[in-house]
C-alpha positions in Angstrom: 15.0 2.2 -5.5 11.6 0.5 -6.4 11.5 -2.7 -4.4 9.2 -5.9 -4.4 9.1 -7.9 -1.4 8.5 -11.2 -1.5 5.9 -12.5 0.7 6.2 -15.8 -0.6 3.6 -18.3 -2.4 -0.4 -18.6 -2.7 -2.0 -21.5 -4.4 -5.7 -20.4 -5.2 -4.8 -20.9 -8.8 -4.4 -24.4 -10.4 -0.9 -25.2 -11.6 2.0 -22.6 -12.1 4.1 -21.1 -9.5 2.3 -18.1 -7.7 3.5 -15.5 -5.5 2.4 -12.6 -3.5 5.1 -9.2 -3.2 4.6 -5.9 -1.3 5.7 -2.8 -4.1 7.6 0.2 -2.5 6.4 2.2 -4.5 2.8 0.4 -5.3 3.0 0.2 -9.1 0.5 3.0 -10.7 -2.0 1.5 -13.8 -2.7 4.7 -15.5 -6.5 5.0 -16.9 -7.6 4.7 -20.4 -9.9 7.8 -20.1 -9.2 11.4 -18.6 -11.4 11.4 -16.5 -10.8 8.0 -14.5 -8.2 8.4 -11.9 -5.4 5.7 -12.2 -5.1 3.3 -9.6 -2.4 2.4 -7.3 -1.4 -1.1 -5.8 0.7 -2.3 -3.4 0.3 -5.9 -3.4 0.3 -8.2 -6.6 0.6 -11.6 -7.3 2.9 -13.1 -10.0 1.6 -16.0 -11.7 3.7 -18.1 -14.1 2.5 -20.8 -15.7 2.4 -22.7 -19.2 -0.6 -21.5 -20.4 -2.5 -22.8 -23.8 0.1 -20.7 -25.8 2.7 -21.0 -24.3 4.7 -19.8 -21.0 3.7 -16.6 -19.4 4.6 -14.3 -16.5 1.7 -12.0 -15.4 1.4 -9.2 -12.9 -2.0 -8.8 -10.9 -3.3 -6.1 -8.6 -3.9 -8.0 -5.6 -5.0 -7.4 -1.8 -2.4 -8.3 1.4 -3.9 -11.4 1.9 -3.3 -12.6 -1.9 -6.6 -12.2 -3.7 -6.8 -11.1 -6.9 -8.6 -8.0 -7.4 -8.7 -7.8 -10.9 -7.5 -9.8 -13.6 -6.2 -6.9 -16.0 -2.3 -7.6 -16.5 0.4 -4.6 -15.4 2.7 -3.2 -17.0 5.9 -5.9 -16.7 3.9 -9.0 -17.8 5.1 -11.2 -20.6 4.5 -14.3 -22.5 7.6 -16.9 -23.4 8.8 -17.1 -20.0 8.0 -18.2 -16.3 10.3 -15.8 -14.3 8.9 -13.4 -11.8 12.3 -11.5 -11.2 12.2 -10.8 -15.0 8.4 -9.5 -14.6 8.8 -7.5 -11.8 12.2 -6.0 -13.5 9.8 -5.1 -16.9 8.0 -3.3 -14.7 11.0 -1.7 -12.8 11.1 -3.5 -9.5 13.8 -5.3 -8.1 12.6 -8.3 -5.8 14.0 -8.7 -2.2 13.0 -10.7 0.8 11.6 -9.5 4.1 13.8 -8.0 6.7 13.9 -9.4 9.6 12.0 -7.2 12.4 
């Protein structure tokens, strides 16, 4: 089972609903070009918000602590909605919370 955790909000970004999750296993963003490797993440941050064209839910690669580390959409993102869950199930995750320790 492909999870996401949900590790709950972060509010660097003006307006929307943002939200950090932990990927078991991290989501793979193939390369364009043979000869890049593709790149693996853990962490992302979902971001919905009404943007200038509408609503959108995007997927970004992101550290543990909830920084974006790069601004290219993943696989799962979408425009005409604001619904992480849905994202996150594009991209075949299903969202859960954290166990308890």
């Amino acid at each position: 089972m492909r999870t996401a955790v949900d590790l709950g909000k972060v509010n660097q970004y003006a307006g929307g609903d943002q939200r950090l999750y932990r990927l078991d296993p991290p989501i793979v963003k193939e390369s364009w070009y043979e000869d890049d490797p593709e790149e693996r993440y853990e962490y992302v941050v979902v971001s919905a918000v009404v943007a200038y064209s509408g609503p959108e839910t995007y997927i970004f690669p992101a550290d543990k602590d909830g920084n974006i580390t790069d601004w290219g959409e993943l696989d799962g993102s979408y425009r005409g909605g604001m619904d992480h869950e849905a994202a996150l199930a594009n991209a075949g995750y299903t969202v859960t919370q954290e166990a308890p320790r």
